[in-house]
Jmol script that loads the backbone (N, CA, C; Angstrom):
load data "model"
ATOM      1  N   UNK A   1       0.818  -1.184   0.000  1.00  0.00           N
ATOM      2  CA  UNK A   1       0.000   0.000   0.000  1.00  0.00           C
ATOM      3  C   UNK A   1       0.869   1.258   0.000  1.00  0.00           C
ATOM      4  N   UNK A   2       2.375   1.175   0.895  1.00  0.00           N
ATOM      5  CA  UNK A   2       2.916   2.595   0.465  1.00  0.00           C
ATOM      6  C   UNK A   2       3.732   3.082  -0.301  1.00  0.00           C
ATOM      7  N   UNK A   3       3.951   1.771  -1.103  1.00  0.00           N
ATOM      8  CA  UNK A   3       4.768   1.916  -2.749  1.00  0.00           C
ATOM      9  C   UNK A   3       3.627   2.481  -3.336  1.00  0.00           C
ATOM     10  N   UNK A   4       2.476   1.481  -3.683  1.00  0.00           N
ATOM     11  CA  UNK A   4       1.389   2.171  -4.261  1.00  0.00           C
ATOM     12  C   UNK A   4       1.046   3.642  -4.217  1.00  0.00           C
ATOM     13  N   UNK A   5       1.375   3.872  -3.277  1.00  0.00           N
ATOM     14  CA  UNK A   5       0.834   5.887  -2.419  1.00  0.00           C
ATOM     15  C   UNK A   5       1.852   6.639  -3.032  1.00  0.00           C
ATOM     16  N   UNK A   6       2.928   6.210  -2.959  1.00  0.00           N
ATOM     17  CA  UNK A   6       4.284   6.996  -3.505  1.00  0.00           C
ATOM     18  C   UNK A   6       4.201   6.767  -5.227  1.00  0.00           C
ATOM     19  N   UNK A   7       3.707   6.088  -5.787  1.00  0.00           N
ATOM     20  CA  UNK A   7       3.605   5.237  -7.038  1.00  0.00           C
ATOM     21  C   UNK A   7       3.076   6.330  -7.718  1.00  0.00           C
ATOM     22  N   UNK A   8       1.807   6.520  -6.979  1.00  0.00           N
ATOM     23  CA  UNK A   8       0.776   7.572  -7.234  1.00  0.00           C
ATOM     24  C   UNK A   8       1.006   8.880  -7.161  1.00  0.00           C
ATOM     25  N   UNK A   9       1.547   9.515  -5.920  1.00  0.00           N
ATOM     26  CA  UNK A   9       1.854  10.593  -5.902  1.00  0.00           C
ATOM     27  C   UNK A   9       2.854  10.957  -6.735  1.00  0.00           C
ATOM     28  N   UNK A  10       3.884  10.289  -7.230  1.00  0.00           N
ATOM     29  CA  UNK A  10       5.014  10.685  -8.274  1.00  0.00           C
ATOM     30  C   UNK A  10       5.187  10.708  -9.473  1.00  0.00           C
ATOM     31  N   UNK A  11       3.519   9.749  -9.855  1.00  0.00           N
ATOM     32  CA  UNK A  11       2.483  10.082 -11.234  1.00  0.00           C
ATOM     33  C   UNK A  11       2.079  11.558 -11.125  1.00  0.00           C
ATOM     34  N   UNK A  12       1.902  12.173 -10.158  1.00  0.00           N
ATOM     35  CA  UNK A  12       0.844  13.513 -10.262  1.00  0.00           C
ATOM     36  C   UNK A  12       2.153  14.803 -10.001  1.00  0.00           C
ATOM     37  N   UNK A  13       3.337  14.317  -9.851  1.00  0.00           N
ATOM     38  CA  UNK A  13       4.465  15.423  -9.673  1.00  0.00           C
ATOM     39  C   UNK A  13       4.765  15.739 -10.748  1.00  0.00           C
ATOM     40  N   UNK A  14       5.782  16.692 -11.224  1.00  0.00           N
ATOM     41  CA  UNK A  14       6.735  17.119 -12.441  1.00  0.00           C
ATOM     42  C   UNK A  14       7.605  16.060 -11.909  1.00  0.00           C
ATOM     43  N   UNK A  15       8.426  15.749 -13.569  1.00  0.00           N
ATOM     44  CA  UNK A  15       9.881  14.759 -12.911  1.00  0.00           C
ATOM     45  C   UNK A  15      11.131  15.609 -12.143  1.00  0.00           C
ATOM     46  N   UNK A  16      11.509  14.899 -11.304  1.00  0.00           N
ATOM     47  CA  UNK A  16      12.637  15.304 -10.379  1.00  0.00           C
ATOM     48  C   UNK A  16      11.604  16.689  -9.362  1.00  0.00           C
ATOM     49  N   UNK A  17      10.516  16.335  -8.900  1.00  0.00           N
ATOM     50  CA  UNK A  17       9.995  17.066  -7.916  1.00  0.00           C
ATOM     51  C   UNK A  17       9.866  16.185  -6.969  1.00  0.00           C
ATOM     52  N   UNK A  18       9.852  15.515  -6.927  1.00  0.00           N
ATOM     53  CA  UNK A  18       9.707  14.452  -5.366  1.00  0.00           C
ATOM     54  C   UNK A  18      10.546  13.716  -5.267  1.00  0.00           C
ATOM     55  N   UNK A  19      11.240  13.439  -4.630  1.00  0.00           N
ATOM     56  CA  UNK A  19      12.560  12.088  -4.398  1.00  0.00           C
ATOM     57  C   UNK A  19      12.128  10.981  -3.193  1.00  0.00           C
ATOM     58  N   UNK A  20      11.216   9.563  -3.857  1.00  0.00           N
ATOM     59  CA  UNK A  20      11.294   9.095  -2.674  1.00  0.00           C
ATOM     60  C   UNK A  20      12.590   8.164  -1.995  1.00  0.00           C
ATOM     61  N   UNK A  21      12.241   8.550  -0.936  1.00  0.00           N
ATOM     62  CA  UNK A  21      13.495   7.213   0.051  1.00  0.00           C
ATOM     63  C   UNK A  21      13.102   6.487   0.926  1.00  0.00           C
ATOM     64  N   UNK A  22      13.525   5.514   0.985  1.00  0.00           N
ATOM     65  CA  UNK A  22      13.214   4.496   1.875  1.00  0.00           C
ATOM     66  C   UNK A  22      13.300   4.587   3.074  1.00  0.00           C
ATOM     67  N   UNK A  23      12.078   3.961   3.668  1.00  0.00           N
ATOM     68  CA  UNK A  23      12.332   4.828   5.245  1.00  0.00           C
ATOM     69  C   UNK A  23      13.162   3.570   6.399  1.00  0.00           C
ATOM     70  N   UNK A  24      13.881   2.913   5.547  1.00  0.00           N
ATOM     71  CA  UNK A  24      15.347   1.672   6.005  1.00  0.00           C
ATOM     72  C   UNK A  24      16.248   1.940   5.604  1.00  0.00           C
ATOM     73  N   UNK A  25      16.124   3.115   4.580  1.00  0.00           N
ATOM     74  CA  UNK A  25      17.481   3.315   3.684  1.00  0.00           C
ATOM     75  C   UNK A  25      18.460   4.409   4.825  1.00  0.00           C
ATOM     76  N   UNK A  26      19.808   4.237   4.083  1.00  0.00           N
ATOM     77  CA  UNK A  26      20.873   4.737   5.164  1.00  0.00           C
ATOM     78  C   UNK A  26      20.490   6.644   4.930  1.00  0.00           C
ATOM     79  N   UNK A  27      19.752   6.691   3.977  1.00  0.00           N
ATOM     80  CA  UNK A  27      19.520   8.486   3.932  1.00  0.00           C
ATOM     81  C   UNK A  27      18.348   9.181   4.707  1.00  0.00           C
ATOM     82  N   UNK A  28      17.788   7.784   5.061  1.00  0.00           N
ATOM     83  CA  UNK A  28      16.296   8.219   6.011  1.00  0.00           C
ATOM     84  C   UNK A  28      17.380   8.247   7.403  1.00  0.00           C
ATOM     85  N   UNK A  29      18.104   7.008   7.539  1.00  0.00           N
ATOM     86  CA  UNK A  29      18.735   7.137   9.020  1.00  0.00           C
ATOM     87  C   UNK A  29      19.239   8.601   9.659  1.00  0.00           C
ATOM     88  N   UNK A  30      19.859   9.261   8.344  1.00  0.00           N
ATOM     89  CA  UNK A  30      20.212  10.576   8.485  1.00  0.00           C
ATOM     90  C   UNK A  30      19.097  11.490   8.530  1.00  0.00           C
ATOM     91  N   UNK A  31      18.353  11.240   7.902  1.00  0.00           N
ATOM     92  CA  UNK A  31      17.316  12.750   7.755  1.00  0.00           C
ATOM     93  C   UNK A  31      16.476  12.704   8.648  1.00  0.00           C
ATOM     94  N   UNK A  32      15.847  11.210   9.450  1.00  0.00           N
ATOM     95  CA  UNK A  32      15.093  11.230  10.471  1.00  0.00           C
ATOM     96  C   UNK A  32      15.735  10.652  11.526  1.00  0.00           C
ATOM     97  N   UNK A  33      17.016  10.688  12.085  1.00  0.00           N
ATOM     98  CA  UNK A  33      17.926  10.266  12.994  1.00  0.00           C
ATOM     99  C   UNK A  33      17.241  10.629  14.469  1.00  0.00           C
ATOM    100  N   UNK A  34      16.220  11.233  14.641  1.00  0.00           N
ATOM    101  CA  UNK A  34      15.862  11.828  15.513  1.00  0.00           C
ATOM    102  C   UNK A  34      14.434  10.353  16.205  1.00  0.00           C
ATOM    103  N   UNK A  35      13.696   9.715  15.204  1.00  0.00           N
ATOM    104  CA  UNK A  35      13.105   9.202  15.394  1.00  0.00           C
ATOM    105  C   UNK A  35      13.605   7.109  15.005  1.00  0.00           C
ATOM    106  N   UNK A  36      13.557   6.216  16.048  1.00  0.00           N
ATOM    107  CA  UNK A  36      13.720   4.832  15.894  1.00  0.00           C
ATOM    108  C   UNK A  36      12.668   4.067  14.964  1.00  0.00           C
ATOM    109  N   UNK A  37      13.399   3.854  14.215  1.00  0.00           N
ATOM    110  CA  UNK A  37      13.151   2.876  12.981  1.00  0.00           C
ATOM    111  C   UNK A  37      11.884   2.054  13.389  1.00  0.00           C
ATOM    112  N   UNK A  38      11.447   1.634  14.449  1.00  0.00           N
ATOM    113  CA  UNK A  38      10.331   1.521  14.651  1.00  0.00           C
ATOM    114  C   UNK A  38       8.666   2.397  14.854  1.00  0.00           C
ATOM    115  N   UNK A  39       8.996   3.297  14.752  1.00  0.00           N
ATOM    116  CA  UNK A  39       8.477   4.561  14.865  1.00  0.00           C
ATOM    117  C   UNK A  39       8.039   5.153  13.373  1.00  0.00           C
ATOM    118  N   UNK A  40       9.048   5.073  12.377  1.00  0.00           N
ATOM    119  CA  UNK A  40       9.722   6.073  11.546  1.00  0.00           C
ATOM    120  C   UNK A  40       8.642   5.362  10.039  1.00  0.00           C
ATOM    121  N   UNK A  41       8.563   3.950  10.514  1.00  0.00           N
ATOM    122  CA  UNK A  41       7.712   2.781   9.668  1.00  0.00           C
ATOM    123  C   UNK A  41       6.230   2.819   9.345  1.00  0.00           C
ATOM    124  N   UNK A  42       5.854   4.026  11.067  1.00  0.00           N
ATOM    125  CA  UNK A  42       4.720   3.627  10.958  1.00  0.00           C
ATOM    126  C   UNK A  42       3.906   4.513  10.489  1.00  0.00           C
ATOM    127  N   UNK A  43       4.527   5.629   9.612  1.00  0.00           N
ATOM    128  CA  UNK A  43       3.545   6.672   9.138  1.00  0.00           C
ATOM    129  C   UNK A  43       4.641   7.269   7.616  1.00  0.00           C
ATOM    130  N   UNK A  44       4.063   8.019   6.692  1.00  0.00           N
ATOM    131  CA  UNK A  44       4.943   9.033   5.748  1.00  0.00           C
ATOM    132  C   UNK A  44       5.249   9.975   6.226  1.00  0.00           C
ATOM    133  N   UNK A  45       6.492  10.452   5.253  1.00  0.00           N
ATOM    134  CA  UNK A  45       7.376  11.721   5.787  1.00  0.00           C
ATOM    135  C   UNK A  45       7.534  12.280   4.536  1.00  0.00           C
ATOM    136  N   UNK A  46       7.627  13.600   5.181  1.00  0.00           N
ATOM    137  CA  UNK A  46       7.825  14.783   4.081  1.00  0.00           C
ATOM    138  C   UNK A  46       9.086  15.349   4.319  1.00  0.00           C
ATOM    139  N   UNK A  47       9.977  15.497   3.575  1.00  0.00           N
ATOM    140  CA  UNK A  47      10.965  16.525   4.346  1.00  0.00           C
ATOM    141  C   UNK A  47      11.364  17.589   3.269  1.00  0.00           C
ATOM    142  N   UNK A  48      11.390  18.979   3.659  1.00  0.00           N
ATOM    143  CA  UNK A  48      11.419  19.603   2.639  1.00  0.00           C
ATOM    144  C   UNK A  48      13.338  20.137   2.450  1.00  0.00           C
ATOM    145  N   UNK A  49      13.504  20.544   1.527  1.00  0.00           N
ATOM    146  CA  UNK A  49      15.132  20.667   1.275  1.00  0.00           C
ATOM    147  C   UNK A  49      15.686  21.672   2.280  1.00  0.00           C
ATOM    148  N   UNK A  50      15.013  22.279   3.104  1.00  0.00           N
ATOM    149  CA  UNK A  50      15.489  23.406   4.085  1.00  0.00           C
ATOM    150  C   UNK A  50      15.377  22.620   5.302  1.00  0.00           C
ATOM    151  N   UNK A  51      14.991  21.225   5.582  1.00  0.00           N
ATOM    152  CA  UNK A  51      14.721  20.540   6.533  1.00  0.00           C
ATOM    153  C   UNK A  51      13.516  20.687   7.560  1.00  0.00           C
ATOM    154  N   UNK A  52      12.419  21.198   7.124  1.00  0.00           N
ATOM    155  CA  UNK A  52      11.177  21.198   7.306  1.00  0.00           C
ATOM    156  C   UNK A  52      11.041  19.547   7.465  1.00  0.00           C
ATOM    157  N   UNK A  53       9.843  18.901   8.325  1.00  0.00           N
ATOM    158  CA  UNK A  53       9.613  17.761   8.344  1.00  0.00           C
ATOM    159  C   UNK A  53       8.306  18.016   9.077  1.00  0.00           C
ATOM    160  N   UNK A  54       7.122  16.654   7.960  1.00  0.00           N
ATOM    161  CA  UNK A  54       6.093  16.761   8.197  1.00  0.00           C
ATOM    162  C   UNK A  54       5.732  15.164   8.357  1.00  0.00           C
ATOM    163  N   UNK A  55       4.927  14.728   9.138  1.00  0.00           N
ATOM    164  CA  UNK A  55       4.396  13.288   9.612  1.00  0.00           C
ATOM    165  C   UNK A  55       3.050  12.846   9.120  1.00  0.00           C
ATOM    166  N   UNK A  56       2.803  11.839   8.907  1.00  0.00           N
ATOM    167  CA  UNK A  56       1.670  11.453   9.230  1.00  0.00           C
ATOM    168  C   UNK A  56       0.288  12.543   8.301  1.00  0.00           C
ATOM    169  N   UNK A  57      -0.376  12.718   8.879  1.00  0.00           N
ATOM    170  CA  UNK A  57      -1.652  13.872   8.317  1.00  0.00           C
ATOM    171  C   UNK A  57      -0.861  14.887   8.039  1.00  0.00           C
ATOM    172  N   UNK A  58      -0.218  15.247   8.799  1.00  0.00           N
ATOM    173  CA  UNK A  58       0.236  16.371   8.906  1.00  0.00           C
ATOM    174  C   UNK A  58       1.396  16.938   7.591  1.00  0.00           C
ATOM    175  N   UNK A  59       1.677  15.708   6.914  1.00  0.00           N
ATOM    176  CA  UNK A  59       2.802  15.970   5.469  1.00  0.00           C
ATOM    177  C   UNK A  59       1.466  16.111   4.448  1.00  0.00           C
ATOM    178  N   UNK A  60       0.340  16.017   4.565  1.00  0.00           N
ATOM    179  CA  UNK A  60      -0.411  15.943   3.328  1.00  0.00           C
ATOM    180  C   UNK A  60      -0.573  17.549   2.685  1.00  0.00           C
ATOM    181  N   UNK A  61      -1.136  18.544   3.500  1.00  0.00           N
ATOM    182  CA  UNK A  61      -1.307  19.969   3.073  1.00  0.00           C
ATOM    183  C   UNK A  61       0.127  20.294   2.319  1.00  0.00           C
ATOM    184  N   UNK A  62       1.464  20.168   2.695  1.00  0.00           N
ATOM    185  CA  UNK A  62       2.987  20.607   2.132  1.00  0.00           C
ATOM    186  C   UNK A  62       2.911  19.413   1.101  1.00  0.00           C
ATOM    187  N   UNK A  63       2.660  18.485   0.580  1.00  0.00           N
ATOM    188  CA  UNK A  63       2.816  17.658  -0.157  1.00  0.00           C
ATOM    189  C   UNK A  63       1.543  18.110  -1.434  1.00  0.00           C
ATOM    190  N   UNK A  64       0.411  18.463  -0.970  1.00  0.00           N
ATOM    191  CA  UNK A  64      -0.097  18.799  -1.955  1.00  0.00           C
ATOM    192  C   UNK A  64       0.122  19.905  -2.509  1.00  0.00           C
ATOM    193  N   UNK A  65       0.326  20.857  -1.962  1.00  0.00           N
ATOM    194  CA  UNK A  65       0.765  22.028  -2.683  1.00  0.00           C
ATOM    195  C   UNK A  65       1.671  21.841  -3.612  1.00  0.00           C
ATOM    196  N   UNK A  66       2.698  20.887  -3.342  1.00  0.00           N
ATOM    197  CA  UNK A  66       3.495  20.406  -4.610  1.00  0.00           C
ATOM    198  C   UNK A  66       3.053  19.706  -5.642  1.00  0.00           C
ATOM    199  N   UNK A  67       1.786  19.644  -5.662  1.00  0.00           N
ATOM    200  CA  UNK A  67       1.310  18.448  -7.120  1.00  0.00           C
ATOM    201  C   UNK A  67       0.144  19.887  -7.386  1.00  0.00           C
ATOM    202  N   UNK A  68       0.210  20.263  -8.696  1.00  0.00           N
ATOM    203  CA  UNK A  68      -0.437  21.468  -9.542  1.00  0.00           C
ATOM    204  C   UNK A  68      -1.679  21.609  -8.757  1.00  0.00           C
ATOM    205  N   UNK A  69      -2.160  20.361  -9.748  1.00  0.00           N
ATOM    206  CA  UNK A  69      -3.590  19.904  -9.646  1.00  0.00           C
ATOM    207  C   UNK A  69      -4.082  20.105  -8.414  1.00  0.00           C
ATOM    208  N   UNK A  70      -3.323  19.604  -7.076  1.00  0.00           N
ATOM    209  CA  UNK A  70      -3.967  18.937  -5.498  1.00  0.00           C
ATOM    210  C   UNK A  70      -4.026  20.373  -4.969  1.00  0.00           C
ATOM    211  N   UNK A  71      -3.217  21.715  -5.473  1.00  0.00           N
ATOM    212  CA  UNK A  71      -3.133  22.745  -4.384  1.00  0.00           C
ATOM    213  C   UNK A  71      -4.346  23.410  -3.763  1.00  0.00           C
ATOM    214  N   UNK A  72      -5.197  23.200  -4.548  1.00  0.00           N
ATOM    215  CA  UNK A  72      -6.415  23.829  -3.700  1.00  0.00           C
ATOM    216  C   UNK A  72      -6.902  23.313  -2.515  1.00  0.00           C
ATOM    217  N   UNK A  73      -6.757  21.627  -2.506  1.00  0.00           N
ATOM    218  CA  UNK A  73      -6.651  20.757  -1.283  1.00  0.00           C
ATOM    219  C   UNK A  73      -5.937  21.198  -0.717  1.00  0.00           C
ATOM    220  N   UNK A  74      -4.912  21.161  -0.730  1.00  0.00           N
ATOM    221  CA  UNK A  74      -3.944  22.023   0.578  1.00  0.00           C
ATOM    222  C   UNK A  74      -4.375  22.839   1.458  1.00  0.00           C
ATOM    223  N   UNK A  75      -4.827  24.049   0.608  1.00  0.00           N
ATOM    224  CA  UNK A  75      -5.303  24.906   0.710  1.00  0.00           C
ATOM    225  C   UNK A  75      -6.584  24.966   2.306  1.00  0.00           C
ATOM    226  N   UNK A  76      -7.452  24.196   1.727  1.00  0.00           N
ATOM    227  CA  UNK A  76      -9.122  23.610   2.001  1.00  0.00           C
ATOM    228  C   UNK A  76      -8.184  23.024   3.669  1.00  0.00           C
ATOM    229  N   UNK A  77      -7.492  22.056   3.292  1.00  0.00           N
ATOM    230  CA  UNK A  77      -7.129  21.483   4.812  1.00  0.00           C
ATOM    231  C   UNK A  77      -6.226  22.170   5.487  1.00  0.00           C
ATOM    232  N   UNK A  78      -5.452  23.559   5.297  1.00  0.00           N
ATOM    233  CA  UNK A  78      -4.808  24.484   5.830  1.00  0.00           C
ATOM    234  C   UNK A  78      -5.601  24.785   6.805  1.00  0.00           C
ATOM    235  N   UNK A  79      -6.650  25.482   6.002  1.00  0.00           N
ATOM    236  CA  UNK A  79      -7.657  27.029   6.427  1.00  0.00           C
ATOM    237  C   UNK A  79      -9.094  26.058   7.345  1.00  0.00           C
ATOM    238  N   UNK A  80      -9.396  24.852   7.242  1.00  0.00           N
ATOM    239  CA  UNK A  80     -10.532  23.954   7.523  1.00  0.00           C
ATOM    240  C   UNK A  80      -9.684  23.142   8.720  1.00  0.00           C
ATOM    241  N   UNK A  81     -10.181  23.535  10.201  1.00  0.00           N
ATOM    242  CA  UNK A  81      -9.978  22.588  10.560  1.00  0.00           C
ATOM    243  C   UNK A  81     -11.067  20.961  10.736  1.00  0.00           C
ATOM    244  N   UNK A  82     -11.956  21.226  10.437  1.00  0.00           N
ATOM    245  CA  UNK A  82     -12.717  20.243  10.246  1.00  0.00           C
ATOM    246  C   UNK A  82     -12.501  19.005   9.417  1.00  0.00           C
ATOM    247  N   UNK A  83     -12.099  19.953   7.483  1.00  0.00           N
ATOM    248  CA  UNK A  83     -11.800  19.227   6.724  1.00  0.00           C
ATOM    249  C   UNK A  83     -10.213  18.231   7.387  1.00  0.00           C
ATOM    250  N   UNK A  84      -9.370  19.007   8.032  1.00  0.00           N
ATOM    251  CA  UNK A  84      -8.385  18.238   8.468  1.00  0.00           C
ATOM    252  C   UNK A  84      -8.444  16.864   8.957  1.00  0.00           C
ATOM    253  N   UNK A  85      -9.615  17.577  10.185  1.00  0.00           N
ATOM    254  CA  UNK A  85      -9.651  16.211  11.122  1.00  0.00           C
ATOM    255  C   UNK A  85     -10.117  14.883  10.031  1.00  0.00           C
ATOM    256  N   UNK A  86     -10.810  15.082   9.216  1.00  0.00           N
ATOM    257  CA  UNK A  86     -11.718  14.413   8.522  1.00  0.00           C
ATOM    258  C   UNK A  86     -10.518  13.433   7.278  1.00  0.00           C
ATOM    259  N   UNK A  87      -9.825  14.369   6.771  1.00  0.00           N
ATOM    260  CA  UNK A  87      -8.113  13.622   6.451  1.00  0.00           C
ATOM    261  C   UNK A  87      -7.531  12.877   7.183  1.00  0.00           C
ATOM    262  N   UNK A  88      -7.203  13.444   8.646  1.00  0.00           N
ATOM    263  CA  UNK A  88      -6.275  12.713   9.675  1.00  0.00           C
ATOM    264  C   UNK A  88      -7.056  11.625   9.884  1.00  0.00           C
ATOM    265  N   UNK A  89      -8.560  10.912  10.261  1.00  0.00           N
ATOM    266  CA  UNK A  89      -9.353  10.203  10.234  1.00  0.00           C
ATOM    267  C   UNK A  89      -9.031   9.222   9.185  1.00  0.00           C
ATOM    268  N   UNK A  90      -9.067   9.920   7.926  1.00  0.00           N
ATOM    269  CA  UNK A  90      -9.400   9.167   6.650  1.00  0.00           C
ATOM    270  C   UNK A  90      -7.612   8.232   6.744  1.00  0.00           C
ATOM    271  N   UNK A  91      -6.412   9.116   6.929  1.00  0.00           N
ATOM    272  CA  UNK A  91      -4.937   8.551   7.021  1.00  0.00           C
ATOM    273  C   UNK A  91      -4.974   7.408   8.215  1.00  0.00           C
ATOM    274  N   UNK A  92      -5.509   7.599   8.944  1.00  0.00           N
ATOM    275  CA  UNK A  92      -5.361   6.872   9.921  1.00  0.00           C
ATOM    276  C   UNK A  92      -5.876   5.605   9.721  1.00  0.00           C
ATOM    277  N   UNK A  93      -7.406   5.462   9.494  1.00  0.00           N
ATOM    278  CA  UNK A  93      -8.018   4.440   8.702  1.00  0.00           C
ATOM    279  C   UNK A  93      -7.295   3.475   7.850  1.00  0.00           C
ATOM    280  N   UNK A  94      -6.476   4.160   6.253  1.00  0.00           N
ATOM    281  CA  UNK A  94      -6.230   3.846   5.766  1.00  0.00           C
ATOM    282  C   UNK A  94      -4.647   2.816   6.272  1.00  0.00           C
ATOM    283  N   UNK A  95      -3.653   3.700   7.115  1.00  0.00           N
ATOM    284  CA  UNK A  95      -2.586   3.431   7.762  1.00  0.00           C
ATOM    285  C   UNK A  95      -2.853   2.004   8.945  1.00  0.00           C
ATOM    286  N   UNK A  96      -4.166   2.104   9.200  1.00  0.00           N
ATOM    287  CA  UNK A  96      -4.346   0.977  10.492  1.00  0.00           C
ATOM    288  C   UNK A  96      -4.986  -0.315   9.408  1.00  0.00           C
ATOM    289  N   UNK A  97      -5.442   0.314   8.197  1.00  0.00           N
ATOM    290  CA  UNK A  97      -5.919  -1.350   7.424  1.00  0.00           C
ATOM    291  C   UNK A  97      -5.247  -1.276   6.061  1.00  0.00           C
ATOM    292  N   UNK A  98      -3.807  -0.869   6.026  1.00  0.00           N
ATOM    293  CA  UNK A  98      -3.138  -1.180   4.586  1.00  0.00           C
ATOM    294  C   UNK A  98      -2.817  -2.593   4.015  1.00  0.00           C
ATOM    295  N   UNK A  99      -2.674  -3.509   5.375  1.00  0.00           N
ATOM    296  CA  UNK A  99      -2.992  -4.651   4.660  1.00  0.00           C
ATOM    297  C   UNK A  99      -4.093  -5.106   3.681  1.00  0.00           C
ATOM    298  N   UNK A 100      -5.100  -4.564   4.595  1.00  0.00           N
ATOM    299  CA  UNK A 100      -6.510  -5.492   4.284  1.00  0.00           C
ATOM    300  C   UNK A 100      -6.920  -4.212   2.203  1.00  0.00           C
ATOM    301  N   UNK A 101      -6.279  -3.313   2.442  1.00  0.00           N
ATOM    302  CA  UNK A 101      -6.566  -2.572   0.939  1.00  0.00           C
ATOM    303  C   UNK A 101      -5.095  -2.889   0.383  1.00  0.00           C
ATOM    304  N   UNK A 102      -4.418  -3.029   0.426  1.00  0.00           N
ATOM    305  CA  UNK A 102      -3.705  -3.616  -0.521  1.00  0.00           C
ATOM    306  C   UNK A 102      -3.742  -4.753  -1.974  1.00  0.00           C
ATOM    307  N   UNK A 103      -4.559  -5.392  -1.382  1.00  0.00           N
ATOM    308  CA  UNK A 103      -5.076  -6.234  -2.211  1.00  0.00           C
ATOM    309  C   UNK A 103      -5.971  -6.376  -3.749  1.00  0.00           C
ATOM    310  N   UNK A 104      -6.483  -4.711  -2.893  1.00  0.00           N
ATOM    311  CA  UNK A 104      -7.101  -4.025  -4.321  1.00  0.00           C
ATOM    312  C   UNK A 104      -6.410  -3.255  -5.566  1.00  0.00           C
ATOM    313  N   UNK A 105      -4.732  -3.167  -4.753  1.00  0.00           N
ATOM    314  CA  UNK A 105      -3.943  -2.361  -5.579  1.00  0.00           C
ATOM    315  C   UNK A 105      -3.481  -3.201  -6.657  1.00  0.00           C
ATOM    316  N   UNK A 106      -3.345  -2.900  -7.896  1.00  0.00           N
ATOM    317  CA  UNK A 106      -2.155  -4.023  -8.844  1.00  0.00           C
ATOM    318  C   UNK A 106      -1.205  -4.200  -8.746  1.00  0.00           C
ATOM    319  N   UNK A 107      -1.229  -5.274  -8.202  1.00  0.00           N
ATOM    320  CA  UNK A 107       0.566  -6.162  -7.818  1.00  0.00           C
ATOM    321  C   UNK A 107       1.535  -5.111  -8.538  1.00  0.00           C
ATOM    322  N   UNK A 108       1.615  -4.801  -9.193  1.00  0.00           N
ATOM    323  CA  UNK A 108       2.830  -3.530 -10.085  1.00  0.00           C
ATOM    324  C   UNK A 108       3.031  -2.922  -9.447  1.00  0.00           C
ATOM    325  N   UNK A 109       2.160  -1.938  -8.566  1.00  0.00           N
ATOM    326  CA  UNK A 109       2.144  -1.073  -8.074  1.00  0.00           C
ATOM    327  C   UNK A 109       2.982  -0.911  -6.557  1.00  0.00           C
ATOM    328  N   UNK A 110       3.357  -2.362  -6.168  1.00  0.00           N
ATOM    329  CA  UNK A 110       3.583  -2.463  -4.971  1.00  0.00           C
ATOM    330  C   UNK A 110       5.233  -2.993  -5.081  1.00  0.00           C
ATOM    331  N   UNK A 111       5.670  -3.553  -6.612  1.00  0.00           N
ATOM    332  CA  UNK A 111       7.285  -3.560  -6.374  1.00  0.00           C
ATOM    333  C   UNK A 111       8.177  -2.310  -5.798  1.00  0.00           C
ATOM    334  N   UNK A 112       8.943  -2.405  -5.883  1.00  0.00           N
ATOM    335  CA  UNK A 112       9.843  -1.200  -5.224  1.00  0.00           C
ATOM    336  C   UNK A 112      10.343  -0.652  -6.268  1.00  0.00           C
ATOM    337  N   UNK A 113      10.707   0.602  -5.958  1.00  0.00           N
ATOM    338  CA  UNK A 113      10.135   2.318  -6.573  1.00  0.00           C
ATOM    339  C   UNK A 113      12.525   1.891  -6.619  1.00  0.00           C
ATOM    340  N   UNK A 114      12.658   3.026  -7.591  1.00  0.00           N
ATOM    341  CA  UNK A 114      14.330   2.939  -7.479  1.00  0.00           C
ATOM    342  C   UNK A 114      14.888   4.336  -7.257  1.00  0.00           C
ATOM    343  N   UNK A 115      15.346   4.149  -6.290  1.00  0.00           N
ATOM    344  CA  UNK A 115      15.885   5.474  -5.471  1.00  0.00           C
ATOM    345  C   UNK A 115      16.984   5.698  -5.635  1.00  0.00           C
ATOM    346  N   UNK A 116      18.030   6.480  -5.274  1.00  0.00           N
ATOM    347  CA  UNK A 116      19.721   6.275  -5.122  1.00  0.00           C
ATOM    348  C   UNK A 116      19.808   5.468  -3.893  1.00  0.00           C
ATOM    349  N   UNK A 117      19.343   5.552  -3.315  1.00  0.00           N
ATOM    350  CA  UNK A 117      19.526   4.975  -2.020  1.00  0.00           C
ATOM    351  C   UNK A 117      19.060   3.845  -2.006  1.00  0.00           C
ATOM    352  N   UNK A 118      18.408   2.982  -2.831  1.00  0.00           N
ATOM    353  CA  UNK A 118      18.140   1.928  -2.707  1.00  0.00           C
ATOM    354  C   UNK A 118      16.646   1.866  -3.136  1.00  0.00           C
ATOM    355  N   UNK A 119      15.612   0.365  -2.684  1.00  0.00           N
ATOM    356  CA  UNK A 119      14.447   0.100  -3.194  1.00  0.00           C
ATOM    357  C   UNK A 119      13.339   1.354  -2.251  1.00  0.00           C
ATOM    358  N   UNK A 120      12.394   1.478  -2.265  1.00  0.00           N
ATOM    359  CA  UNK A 120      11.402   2.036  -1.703  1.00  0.00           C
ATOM    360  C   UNK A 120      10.061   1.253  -1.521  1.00  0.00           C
TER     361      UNK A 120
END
end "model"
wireframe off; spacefill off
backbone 0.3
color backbone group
């Protein structure tokens, strides 16, 4: 399910606007050194090139603003806290049953992504 998510989101970027990395790879160890690899597994990360870092619900508003199309979403869950909660809900959901939706994704979608750093 979070190859698939990254799969997707890097369909809807310009090329060389998003770089994903593996969150086992030796460049996550560095960039999120702050948080244990058990921890670090259990949600997405945003990190922006000035070292901004966003978690969980909370990377979706800075992540959409980077895809053309999504910025008005951003936007909507900036200024809405309602619409937020209603995201953080919806991530959470999705994050507590990625097994059980995975299944709906196409096997393609779920090999690993090629990074410098390794698979994703």
């Amino acid at each position: 399910m979070c190859r698939a998510s990254v799969r997707g989101i890097l369909r809807l970027a310009k090329p060389d606007q998003l770089r994903p990395v593996g969150l086992r790879s030796s460049l996550s160890d560095r960039l999120l050194r702050e948080e244990p690899l058990s921890e670090r597994i259990q949600a997405f990360h945003l990190i922006a090139p000035d070292g901004r870092h966003w978690k969980g619900p909370h990377a979706l508003p800075p992540l959409l603003e980077q895809l053309r199309f999504l910025r008005p979403a951003a936007s909507l869950l900036r200024r809405s806290p309602g619409t937020f909660r209603a995201a953080d809900i919806a991530y959470r959901w999705v994050s507590r049953n990625r097994g059980r939706l995975a299944r709906f994704v196409p096997k393609s979608w779920g090999r690993p992504l090629a990074s410098s750093e390794g698979p994703v």
